[in-house]
PLY file of the C-alpha trace (Angstrom):
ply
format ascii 1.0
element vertex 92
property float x
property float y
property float z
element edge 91
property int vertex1
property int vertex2
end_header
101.12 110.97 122.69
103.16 111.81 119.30
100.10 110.70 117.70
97.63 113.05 119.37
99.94 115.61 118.55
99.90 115.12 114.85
96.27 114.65 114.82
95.44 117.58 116.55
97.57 120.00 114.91
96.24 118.73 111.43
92.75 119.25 112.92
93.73 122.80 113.72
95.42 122.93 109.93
92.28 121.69 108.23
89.92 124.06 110.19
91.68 127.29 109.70
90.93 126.62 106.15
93.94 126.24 102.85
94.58 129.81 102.72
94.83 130.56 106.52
96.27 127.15 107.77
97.71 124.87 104.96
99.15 127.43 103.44
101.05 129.64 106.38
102.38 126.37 107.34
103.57 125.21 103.99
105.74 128.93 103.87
107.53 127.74 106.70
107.81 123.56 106.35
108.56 123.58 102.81
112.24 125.62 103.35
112.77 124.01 106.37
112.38 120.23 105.01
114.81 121.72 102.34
117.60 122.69 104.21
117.22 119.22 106.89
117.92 117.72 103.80
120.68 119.95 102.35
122.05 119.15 106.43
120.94 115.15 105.80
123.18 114.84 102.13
125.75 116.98 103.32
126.36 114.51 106.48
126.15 111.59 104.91
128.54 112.71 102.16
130.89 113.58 105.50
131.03 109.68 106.56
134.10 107.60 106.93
133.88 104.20 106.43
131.74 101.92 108.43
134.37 99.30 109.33
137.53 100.78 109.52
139.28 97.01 108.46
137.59 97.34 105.20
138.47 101.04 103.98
137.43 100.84 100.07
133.47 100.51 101.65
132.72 104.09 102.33
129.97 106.24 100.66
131.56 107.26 97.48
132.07 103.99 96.38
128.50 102.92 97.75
127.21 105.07 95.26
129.48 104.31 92.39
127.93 101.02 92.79
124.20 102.48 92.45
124.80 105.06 89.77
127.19 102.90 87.71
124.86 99.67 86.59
126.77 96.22 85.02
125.11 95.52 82.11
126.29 92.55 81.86
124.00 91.14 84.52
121.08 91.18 81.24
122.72 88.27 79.84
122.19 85.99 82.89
119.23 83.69 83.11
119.21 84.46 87.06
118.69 88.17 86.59
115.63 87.68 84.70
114.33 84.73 86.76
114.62 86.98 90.09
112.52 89.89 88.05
109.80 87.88 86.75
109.44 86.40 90.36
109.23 90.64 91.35
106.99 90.83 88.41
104.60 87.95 89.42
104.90 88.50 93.32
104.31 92.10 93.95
101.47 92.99 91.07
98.45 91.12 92.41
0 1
1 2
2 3
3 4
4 5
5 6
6 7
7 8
8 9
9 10
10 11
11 12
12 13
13 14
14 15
15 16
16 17
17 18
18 19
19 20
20 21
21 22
22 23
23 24
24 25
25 26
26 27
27 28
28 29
29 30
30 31
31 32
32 33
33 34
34 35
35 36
36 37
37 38
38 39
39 40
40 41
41 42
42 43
43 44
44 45
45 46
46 47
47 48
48 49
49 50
50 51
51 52
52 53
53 54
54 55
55 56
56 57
57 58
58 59
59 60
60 61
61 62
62 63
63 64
64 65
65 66
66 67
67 68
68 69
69 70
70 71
71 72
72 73
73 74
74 75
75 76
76 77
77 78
78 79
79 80
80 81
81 82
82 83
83 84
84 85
85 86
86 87
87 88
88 89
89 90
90 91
């Protein structure tokens, strides 16, 4: 049903033309998707920990983690072992 939904309405998008129907709708789902997301970040930034036994696992350290890389890692032969396997496996 969601389907038809989506289909239809881009139909109806498409056939109004880009200046009566792509465009109109971009003035109102382009701020909208920007504040769900300003409401998405702010949320998550909001979130205890998952596990309350375990209290140093909570989102600020999560991305400490992501943003904060251990260089060291390039020395080890199983670091570039895994990434040539990436390499070889995903570029067909």
């Amino acid at each position: 049903m969601f389907w038809l939904l989506v289909v239809a309405m881009n139909i109806w998008l498409v056939y109004r033309g880009l200046s009566g129907g792509i465009e109109k709708f971009c003035q109102f789902a382009l701020p909208a998707m920007g504040v769900l997301a300003m409401i998405v970040l702010i949320r998550v930034l909001t979130l205890g920990t998952p596990n309350p036994v375990h209290p140093e696992q909570n989102v600020l350290n999560g991305l400490g983690y992501l943003w904060n890389p251990d260089f060291s890692k390039l020395t080890q032969f199983e670091t570039w072992l895994a990434a040539a396997g990436q390499i070889f496996l995903v570029c067909r």
